[in-house]
Kinemage of the C-alpha trace (Angstrom):
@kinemage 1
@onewidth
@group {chain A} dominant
@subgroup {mainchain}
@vectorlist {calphas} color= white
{ca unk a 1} P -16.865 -5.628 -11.674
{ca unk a 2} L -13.390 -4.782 -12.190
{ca unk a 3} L -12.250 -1.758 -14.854
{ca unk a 4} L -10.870 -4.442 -17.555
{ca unk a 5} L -13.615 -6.929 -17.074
{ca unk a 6} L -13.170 -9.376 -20.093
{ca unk a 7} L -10.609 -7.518 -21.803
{ca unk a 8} L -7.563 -9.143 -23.372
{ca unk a 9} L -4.488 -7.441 -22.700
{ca unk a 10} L -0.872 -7.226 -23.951
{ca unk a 11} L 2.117 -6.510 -22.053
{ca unk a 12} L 5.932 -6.161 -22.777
{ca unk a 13} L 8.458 -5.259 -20.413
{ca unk a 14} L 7.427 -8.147 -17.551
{ca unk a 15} L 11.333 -8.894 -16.006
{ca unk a 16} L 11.263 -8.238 -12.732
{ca unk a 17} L 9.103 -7.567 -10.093
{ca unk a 18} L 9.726 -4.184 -9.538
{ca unk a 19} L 9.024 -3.435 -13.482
{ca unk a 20} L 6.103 -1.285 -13.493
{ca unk a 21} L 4.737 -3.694 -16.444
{ca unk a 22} L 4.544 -6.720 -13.742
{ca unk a 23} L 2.488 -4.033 -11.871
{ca unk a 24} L 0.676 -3.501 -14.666
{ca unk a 25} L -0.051 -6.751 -15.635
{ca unk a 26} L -0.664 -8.096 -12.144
{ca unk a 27} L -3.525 -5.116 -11.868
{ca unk a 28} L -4.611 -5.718 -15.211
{ca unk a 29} L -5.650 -9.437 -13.752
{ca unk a 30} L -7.020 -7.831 -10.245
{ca unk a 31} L -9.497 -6.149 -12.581
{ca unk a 32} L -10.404 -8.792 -14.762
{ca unk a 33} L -8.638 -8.685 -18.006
{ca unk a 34} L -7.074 -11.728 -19.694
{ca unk a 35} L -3.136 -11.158 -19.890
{ca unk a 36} L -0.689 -12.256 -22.270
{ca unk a 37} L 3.111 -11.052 -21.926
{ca unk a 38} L 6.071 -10.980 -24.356
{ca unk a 39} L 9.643 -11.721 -23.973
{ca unk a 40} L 12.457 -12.797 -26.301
{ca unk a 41} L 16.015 -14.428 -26.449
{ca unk a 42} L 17.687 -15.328 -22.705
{ca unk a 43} L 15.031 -12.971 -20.837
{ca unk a 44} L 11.936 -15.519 -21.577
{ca unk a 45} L 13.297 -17.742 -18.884
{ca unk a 46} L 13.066 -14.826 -16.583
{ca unk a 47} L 9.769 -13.360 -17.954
{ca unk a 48} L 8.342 -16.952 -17.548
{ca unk a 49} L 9.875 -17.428 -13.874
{ca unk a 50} L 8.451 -13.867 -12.842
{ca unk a 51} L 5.166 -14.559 -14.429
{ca unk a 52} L 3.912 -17.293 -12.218
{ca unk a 53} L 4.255 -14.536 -9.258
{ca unk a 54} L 1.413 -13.202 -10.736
{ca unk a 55} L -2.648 -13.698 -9.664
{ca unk a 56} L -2.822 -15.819 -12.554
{ca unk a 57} L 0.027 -17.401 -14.446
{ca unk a 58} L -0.151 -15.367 -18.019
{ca unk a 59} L 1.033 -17.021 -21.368
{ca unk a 60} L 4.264 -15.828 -22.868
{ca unk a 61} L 5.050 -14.919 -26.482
{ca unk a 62} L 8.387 -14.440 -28.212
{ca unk a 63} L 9.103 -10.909 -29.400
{ca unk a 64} L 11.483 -8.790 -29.964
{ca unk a 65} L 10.608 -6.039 -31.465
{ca unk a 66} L 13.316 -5.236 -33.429
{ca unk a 67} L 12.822 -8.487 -35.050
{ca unk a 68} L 10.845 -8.281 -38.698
{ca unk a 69} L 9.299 -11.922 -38.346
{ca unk a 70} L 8.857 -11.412 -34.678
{ca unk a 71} L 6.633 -8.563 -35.510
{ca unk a 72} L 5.099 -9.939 -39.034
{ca unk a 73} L 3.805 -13.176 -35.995
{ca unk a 74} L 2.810 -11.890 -33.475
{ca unk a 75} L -1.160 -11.762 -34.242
{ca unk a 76} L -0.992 -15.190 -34.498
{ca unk a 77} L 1.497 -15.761 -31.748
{ca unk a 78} L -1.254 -14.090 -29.541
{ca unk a 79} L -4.493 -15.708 -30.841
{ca unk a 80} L -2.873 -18.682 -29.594
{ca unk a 81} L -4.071 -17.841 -26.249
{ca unk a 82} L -6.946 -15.231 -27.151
{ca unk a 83} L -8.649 -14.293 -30.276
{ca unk a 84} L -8.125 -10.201 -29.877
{ca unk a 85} L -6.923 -7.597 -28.075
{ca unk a 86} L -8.843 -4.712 -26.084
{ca unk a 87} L -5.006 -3.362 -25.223
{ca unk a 88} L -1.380 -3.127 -25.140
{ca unk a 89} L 0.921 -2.124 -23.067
{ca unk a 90} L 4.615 -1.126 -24.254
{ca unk a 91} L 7.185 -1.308 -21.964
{ca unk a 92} L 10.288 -1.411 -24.276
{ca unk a 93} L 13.656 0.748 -23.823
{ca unk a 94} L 17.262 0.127 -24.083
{ca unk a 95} L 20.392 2.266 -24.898
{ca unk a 96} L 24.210 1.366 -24.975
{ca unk a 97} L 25.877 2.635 -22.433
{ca unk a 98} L 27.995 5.352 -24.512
{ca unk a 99} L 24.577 6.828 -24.918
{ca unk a 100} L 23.751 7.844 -22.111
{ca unk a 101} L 25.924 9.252 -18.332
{ca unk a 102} L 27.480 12.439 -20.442
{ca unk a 103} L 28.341 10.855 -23.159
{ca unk a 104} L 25.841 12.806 -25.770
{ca unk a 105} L 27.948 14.701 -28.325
{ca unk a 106} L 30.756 11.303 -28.617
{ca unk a 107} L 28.034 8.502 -28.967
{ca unk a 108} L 28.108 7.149 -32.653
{ca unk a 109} L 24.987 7.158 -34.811
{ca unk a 110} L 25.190 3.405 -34.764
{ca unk a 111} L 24.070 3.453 -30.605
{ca unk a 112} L 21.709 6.647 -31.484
{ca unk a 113} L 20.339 4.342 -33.621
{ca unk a 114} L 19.932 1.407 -31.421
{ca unk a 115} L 18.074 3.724 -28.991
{ca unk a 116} L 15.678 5.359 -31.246
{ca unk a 117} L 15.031 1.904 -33.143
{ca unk a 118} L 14.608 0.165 -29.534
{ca unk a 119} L 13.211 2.975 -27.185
{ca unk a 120} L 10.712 4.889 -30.389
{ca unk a 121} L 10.326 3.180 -33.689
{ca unk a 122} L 9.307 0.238 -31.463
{ca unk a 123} L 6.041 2.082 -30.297
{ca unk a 124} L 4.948 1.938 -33.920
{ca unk a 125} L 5.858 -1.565 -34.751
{ca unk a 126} L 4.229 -2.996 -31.830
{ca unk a 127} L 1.092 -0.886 -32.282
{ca unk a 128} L 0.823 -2.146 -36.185
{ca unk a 129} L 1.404 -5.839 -35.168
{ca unk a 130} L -1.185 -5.917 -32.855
{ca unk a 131} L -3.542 -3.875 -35.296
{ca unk a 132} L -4.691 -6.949 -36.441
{ca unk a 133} L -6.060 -8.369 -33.142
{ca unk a 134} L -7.719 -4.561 -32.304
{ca unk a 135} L -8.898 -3.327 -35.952
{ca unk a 136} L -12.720 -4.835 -35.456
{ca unk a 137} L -13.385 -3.277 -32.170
{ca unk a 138} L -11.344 -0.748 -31.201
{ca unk a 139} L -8.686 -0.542 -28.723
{ca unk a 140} L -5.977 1.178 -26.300
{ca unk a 141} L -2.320 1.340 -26.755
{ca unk a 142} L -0.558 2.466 -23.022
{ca unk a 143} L 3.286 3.603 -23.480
{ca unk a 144} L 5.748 4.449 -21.062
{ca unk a 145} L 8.275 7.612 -21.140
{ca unk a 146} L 10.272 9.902 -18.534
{ca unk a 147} L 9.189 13.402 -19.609
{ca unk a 148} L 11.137 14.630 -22.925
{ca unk a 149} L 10.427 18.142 -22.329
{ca unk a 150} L 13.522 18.528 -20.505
{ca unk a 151} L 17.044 17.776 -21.442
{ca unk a 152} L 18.348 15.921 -18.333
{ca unk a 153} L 21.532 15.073 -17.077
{ca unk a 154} L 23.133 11.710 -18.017
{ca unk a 155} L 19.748 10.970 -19.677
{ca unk a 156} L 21.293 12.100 -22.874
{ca unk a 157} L 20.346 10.218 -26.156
{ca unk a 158} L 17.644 8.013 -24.160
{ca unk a 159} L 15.962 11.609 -23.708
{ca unk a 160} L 16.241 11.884 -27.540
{ca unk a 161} L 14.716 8.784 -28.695
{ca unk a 162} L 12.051 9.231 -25.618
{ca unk a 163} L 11.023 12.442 -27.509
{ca unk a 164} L 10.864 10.826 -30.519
{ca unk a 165} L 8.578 8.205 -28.505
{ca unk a 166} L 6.195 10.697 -27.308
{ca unk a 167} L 5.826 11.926 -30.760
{ca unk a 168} L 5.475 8.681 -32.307
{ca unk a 169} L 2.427 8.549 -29.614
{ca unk a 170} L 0.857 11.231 -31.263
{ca unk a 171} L 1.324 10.751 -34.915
{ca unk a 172} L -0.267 6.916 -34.027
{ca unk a 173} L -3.290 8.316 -31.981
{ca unk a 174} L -3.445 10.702 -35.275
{ca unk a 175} L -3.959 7.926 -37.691
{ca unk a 176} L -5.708 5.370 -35.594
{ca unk a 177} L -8.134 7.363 -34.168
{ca unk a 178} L -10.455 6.507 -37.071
{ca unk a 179} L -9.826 2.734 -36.115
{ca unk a 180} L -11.162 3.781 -32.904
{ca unk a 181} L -7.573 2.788 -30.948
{ca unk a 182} L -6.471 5.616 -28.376
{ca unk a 183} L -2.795 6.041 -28.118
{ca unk a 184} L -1.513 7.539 -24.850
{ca unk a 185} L 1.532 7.684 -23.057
{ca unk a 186} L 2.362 7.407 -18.868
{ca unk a 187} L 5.616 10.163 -17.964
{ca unk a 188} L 6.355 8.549 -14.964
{ca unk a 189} L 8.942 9.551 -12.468
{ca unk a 190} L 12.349 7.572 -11.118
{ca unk a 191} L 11.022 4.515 -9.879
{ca unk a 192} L 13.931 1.884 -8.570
{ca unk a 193} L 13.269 -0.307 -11.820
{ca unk a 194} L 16.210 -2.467 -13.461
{ca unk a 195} L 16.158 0.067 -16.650
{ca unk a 196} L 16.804 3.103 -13.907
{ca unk a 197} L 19.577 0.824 -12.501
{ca unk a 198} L 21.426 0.911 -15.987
{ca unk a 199} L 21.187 5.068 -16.360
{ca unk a 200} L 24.545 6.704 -14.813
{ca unk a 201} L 24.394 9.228 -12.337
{ca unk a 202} L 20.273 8.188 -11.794
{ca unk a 203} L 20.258 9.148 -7.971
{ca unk a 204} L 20.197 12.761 -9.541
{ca unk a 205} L 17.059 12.170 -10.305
{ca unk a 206} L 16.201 10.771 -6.784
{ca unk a 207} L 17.000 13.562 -4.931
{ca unk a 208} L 15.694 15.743 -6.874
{ca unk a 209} L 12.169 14.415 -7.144
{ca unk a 210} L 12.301 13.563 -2.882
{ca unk a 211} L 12.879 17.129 -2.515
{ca unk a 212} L 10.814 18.900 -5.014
{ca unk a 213} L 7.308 17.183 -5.959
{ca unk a 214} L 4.366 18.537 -4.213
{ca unk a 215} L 2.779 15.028 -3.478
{ca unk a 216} L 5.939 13.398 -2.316
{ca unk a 217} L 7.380 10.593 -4.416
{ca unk a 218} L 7.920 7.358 -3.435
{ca unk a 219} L 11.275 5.797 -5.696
{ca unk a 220} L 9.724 1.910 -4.697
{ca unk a 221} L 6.518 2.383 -4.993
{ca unk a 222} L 5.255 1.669 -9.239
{ca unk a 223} L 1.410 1.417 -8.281
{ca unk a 224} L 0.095 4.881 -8.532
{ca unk a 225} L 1.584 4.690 -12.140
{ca unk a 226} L 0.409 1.030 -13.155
{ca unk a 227} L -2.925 2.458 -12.045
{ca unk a 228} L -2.581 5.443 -14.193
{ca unk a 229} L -2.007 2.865 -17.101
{ca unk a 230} L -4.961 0.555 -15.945
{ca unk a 231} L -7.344 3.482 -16.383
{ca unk a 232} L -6.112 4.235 -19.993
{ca unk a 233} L -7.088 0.933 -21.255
{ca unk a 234} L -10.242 1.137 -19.418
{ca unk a 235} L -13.536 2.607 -20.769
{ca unk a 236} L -13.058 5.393 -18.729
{ca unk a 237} L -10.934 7.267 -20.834
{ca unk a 238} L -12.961 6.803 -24.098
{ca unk a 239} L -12.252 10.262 -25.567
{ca unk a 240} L -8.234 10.751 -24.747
{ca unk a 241} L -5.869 10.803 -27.101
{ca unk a 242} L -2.709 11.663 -28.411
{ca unk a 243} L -1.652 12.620 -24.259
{ca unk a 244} L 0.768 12.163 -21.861
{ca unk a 245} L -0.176 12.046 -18.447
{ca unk a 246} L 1.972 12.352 -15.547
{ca unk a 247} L 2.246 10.455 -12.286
{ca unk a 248} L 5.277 12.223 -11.121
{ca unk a 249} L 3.963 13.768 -7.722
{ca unk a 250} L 3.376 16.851 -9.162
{ca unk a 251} L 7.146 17.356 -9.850
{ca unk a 252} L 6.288 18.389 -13.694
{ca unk a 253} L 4.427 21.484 -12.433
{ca unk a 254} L 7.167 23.054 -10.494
{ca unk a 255} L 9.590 25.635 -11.705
């Protein structure tokens, strides 16, 4: 018996095959959960294409999740294809481009804003539109971050709103605890994904991590951190909240 067995699970992010959310969702299937994916606007055509590469072809919803009425129907949107959610999985980041590659103390508050709205409010919205498919039993919501902690370069006001994201994490798993949802967060390291493609200067990152984790770090390989995120929304993890774990190679624990 697999470790989501006859959950129902929600995923965002699904674009491309190297997304860790496709390697999310396509584990989520190998272990027996029931997947639905979102997508909005031009990249449904490429979140439906990508889809059908999976074990099982997953329905698609529309969201964006910026989007108000996106949001306010997407509980319904879902129990079009299952009648509640055991866990979600948020996959959701953008910044313009003068907000990140050096560009910190020039980027207007208007891109800040995008970024924090996109890459950290989102965390909240998504979690309180899918309330209504978890309230009644409980739940896990599974986010995605590159570790805050540090102020890196080029990473610039992405790093901001991810710190903002990683608090958001907490403040949720604070006030939906009661509900019985768990709210925890993946720090990954640089894996060759299209949202590392669009950070400046990202083979920093590569080199760095190659050279310095303990375990070794493999940039193409998005497994050992899907796996991390399978196990959240497992039963396995029934009393952790409010944490980020790292699947990084170690490379957090080095000075």
């Amino acid at each position: 018996m697999g470790l989501l067995e006859g959950k129902r699970v929600l995923v965002t992010g699904v674009l491309v095959e190297s997304s860790i959310a496709f390697h999310v969702a396509r584990l989520a299937q190998e272990q027996g959960a029931t997947v639905v994916l979102t997508s909005f606007g031009r990249q449904m055509r490429l979140t439906q294409a990508i889809a059908r590469r999976l074990p099982s072809t997953p329905a698609v919803v529309e969201l964006d999740v910026t989007d108000a009425d996106h949001l306010a129907g997407l509980a319904d949107a879902v129990r079009e294809h299952v009648d509640s959610l055991d866990a979600v999985m948020h996959s959701i980041a953008f910044a313009p481009q003068s907000a990140l590659g050096g560009n910190f103390l020039t980027t207007p508050w208007e891109d800040v804003a995008t970024a924090v709205h996109v890459s950290a409010y989102s965390l909240k919205a998504l979690t309180m539109a899918a309330m209504p498919l978890m309230e009644d039993r409980g739940g896990s919501v599974v986010g995605l971050t590159f570790d805050a902690s540090r102020a890196w370069p080029f990473y610039d006001w992405m790093g901001v709103a991810k710190a903002a994201f990683e608090s958001t994490g907490r403040y949720l798993a604070r006030d939906l605890g009661p509900k019985n949802v768990r709210v925890n967060i993946v720090a990954a390291g640089p894996l060759h994904t299209t949202a590392a493609k669009s950070i400046p200067g990202f083979g920093v990152f590569e080199e760095e991590w190659q050279r310095r984790a303990p375990l070794g770090w493999d940039l193409e390989d998005a497994e050992p951190t899907a796996r991390a995120c399978i196990a959240l929304m497992s039963e396995w993890f029934p009393a952790t909240t409010g944490e980020i774990l790292h699947v990084d190679g170690g490379f957090h624990a080095v000075g």
